[in-house]
C-alpha positions, 0 to 999 in steps of 0.5 A: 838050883845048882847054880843058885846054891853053887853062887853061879851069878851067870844070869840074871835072875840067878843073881838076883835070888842069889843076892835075895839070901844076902838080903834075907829076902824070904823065898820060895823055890819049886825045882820043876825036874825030871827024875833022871836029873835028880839023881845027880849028885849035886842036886841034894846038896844044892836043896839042902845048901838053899833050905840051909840059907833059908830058902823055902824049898819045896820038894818031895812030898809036900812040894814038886814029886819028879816025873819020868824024863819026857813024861812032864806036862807043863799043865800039870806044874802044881803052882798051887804049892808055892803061890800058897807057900808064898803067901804064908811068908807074907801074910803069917797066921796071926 
């Protein structure tokens, strides 16, 4: 999330989500951390810099809640929010 808000295009697919907001390609992101990461400074700026580009950033209450470092289980990952998120981009209610 850092490096997509900062425009650090030193991997591809940071690249291509970054150049994806010059485009205006509509974009959902679920940020999958631990609740020590977020506690980093940067990390409330680079959500609001993102949902500021229009990127639909989906955390907190209605999107992915941090859990303790080490207590994560990739099972437990809710895809259910962004594929849904998703397809409301997509498929607007008419």
């Amino acid at each position: 999330m850092n490096h997509w808000a900062l425009g650090l295009t030193n991997h591809f697919v940071i690249g291509v989500v970054a150049e994806g907001i010059g485009k205006r390609i509509p974009t959902v992101a679920m940020p999958c951390v631990n609740a020590a990461y977020v506690q980093h400074p940067q990390f409330a700026r680079s959500l609001e810099t993102l949902r500021n580009a229009g990127v639909s950033v989906l955390y907190g209450p209605d999107g992915f809640e941090p859990n303790e470092p080490g207590t994560g289980r990739p099972e437990g990952y809710p895809w259910h929010l962004p594929l849904a998120a998703a397809v409301r981009i997509v498929e607007p209610a008419p």
